[in-house]
N, C-alpha and C positions, 0 to 999 in steps of 0.2 A: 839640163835635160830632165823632162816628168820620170817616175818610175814607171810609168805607161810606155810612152815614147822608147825607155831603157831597155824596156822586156819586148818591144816593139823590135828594134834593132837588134839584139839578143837571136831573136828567130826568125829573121833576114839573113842572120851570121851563119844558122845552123842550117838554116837552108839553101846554102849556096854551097854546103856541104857537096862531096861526091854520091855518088847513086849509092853505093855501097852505106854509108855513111847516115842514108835518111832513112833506113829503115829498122831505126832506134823507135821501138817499142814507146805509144804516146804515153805509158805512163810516168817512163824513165822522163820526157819530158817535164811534164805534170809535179814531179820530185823537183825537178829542177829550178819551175819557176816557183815551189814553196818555201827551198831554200832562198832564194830571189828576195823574197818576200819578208824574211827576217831579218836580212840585213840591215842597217844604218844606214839611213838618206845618204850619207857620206861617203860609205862605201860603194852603192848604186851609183851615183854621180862619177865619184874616180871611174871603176870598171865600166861604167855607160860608155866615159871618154874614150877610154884605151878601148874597146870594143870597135869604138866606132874608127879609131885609128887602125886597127889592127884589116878591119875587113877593106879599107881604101890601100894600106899597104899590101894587101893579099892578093886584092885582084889585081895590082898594078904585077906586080911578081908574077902572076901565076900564068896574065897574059903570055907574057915571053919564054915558060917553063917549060913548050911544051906540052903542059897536062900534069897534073901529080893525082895520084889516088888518094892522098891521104886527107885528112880534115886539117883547114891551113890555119899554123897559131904563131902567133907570136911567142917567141921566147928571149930571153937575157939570160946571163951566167951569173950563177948566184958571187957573191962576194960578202966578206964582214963589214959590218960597219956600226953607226952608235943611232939608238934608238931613244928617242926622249917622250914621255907622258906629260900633254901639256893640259895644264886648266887655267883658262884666258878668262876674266871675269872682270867687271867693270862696277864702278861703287865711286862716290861723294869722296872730296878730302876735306880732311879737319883739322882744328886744332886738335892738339891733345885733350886738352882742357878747355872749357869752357863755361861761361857763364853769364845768368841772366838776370839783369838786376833790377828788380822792382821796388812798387812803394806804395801801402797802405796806407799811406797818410794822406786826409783831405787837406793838402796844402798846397800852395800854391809856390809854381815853382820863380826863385828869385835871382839865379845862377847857373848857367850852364857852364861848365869849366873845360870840357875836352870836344875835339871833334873827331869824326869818323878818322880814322887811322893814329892816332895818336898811342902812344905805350904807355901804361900805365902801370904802378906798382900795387901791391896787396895793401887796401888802407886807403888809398889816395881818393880824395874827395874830388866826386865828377858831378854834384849837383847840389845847391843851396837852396833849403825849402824857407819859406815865412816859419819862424818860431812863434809867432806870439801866442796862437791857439794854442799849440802844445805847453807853453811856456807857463801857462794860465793854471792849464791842470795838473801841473805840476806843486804851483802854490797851494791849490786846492790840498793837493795829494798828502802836502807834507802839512800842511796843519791838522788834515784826517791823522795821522802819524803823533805830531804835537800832544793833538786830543788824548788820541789811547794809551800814549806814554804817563802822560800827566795822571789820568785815572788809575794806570798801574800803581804809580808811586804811593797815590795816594790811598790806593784801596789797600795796597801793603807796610801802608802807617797804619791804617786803622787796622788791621789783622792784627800786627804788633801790640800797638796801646791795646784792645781790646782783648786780645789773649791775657795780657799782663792783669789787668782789671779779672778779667774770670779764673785766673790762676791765683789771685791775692783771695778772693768771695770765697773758692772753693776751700784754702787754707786756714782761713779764717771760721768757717763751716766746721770744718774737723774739727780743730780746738773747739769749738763747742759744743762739739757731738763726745770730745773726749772725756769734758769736765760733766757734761750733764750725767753721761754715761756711772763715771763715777757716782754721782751724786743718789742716780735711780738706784745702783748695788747699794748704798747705805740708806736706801728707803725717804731719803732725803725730798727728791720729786717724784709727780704721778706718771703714772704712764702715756698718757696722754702729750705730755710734754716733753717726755724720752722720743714720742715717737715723731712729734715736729723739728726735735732737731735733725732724725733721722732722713726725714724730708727733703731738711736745707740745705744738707750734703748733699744728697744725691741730686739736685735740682742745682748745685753749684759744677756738681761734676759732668753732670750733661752739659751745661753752656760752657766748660773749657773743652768737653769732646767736639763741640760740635764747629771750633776752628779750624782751616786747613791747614795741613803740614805739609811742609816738604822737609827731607833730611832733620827731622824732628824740632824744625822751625817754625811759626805763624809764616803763614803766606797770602796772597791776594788769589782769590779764586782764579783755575785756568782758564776762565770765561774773558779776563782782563788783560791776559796774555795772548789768548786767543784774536781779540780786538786790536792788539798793536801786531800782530804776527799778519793779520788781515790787510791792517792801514801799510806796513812796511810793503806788502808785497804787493800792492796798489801802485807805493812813492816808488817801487823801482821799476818798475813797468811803464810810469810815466815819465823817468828820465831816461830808459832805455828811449822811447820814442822821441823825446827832445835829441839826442843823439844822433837819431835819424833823420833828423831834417837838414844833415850832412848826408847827402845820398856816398856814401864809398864802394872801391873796387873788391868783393873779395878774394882776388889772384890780381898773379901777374899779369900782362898780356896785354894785348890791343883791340881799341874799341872798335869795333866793326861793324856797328849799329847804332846811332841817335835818335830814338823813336817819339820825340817830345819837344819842347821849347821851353822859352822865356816868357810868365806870365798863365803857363795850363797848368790845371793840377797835380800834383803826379800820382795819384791814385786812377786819372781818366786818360789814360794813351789809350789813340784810335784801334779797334780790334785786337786789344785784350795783348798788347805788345809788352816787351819791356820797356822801362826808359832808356837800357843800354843793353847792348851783348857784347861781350868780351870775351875773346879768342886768345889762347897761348898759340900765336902761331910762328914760336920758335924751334917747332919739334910738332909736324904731318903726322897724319894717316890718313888710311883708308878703311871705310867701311865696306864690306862685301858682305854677299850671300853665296855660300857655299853646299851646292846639290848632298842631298843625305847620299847620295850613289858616291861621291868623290868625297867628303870629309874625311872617313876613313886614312883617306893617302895622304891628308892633311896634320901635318904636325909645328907644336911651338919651333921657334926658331928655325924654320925652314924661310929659306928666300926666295923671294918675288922680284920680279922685272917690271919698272912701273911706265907703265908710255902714256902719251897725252900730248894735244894739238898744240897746249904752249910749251911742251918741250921740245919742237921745230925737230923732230927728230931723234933727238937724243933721251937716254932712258936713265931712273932713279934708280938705286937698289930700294927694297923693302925687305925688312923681316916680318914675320906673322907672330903677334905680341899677344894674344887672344883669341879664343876660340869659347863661343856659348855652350855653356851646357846642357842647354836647349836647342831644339828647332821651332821653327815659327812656321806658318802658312807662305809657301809661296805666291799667291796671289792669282787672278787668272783665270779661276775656275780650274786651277790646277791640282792636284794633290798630292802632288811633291811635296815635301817638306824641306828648308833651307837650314842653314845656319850660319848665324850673325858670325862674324870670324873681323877681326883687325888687324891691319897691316899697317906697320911703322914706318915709315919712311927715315931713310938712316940720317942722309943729308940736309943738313941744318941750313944750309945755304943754298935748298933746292930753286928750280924758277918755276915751279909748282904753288899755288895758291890754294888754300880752304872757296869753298864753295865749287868748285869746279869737280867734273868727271874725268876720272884718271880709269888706262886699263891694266891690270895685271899678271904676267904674267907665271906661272907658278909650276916647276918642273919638279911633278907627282914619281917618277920614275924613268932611272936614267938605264941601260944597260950600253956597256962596250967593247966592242969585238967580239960582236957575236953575228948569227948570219942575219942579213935584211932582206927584205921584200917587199914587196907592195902588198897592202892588204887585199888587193885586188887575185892575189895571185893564190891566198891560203882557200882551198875549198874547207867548205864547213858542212858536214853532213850528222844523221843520224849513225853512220857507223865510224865516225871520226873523223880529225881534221887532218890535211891530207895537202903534201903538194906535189904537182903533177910536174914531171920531168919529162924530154922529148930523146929518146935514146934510140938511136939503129932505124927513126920511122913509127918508133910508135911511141906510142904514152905506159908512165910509168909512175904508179902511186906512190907516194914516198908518205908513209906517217909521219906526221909531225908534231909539237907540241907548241902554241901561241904564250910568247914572254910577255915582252913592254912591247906596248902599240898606242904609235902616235896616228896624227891624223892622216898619212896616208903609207906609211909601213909602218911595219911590224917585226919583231924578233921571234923566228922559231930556232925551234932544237928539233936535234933525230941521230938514228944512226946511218939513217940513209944520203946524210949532205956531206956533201964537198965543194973544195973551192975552184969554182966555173960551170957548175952542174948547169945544165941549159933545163931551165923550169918557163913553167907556161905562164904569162904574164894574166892575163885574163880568162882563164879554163873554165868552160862548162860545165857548171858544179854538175851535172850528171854525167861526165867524163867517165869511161871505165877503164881498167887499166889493162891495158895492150892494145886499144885506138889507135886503128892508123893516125897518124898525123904529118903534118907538112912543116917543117920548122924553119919559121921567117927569123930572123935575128932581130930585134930593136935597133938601130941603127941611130 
């Protein structure tokens, strides 16, 4: 039933009212279809039902009654009972784990080794590429290596031998700088010739400065070093890739995708695929999106009911192993905001499958023994919420306070409840309290 059609039948109901009864003030009406108006689709639909049940029983009753003056309602006698908060959400199952194995190499593939369903270990080689390109530059690699090593060695003979040579020159300078020296104090030579030995010294001692040292050693410049540090990280580069041309598994699991063959390259699978995906699907979940309005009531390790077409019936447990610390965009042109939340599935030996849509169910709030109702029955207004009780002929407000509400009761509290109190199942949220009324039982 529309919310039109609802509010349509609504005041068919109050019009079948007694004379006394219809000359409720249009505003009290007007109030009445604005609370109408805030309710939840879901709530309009249940009270549409019982509305429309209530006025078929009424006039069947009323015909044989008699006559009654009062306004005819339906009531039940309250009772305790358990109320559960449900959030039903639906989302993909998966592995736990998974992965997608690709390959940069223009090689051509020479082995396929597994097929779709097969299990695999971490390590295990699922494809055989042609080595020889890579193979090639590999040799390359390692004579570039060869090269810059051999120039080290040698550029750090010749530091050695030629520090040794400019440390003999410079030594040999002194002694002759020492002897002349003497020589010029007893006027022996001129000065002219004191000051080219002076010269030879210093011209020896610059070319032993101008070696490089390490740890007060000769060394080969780190230019030489640098060149085999270059060629080495070149040579491991290119046996990493020789490596590669073993395409391997990185996890455990089963392959659940062969996206290539025998003879293509495996750098060109069609629309940018992998060559493999592989699933841990020893150990389910489920992915959801969870309303930012319900996250809140969402907590780790709380459990889920998982149902699904291949379970013929029968239901998984889940636990909730994850919750984003983010929300994302709903989607829709909506402006809700979700969040990503994971549900584990405990059962290792489910008959539940990855790729498929499973639905969840997740109880947000349990409360029991406490009183029930239909949500149909709680009036909601601006001066409080309120349930309407039928005593002696007339109506009678009773405040209330709303607990856990599921999808069609709800839990209140008061001081005014007891157990059998005859309350009005579907009340005219602009009911006033002392309303005639006519009290049908639900039957």
């Amino acid at each position: 039933m529309t919310d039109q059609e609802y509010e349509k039948e609504l005041a068919e109901l109050m019009n079948s009212a007694p004379s006394d009864e219809k000359k409720h003030k249009k505003g009290r009406i007007r109030r009445a279809f604005k609370a109408i108006g805030s309710w939840s689709r879901r709530r309009k639909l249940i009270t549409g039902a019982v509305a429309a049940a209530v006025a078929l029983l009424v006039c069947f009753k009323i015909s044989g009654s008699g006559g009654q003056t009062g306004v005819p309602v339906m009531t039940q006698a309250l009772t305790r009972g358990t109320v559960e908060e449900i959030l039903s959400v639906s989302g993909p199952v998966s592995g736990t784990d998974s992965a997608e194995v690709v390959s940069s190499l223009h090689a051509e593939i020479l082995e396929i080794l597994v097929k779709e369903g097969d299990r695999v270990k971490a390590g295990q080689v699922l494809a055989r590429l042609d080595p020889d390109d890579v193979q090639k530059e590999v040799e390359i690699a390692q004579n570039a290596y060869d090269l810059a090593s051999a120039n080290l060695d040698e550029a750090q003979r010749e530091a050695k031998k030629g520090y040794a040579e400019a440390l003999q020159e410079q030594q040999a300078a002194q002694r002759d700088y020492d002897r002349k020296a003497v020589l010029f104090a007893g006027g022996d030579i001129s000065q002219a010739e004191m000051e080219a030995a002076a010269d030879s010294l210093n011209s020896a001692k610059r070319k032993t400065a101008s070696f490089y040292m390490e740890n007060g050693e000769p060394a080969a410049e780190p230019s030489f070093r640098l060149q085999v540090k270059n060629a080495e990280f070149e040579l491991e580069q290119k046996k990493e890739r020789l490596e590669e041309t073993e395409v391997t598994s990185p996890i455990d699991g089963t392959v659940v995708r062969v996206n290539s063959r025998v003879g293509r390259f495996a750098d060109m699978v069609d629309d940018d695929k992998p060559l493999f995906a592989i699933d841990n699907l020893d150990n389910l979940e489920m992915k959801i999106s969870v309303s930012e309005y319900s996250i809140g009531k969402v907590k780790l390790g709380q459990e889920a009911e998982i149902t699904a077409d291949i379970l013929n019936g029968q239901t998984e447990r889940g636990v909730i192993t994850a919750i984003s610390p983010t929300g994302e965009e709903k989607g829709g042109g909506s402006t809700e905001r979700v969040i990503p939340t994971t549900i584990r599935i405990q059962n290792t030996d489910t008959a539940l499958i990855a790729g498929i849509t499973a639905r969840a169910r997740i109880v947000l709030n349990r409360a029991e023994n406490v009183w029930v109702v239909p949500v149909s029955a709680i009036i909601e207004r601006e001066d409080g919420t309120w349930l309407a009780a039928a005593e002696a002929g007339k109506a009678r407000l009773i405040p209330v306070e709303k607990g856990v509400e599921g999808d069609v009761s709800a839990e209140i509290s008061g001081d005014g409840l007891s157990e059998g109190l005859n309350y009005l199942v579907t009340p005219d949220p602009a009911l006033q309290d002392g309303t005639a009324v006519t009290a049908v039982s639900q039957e």
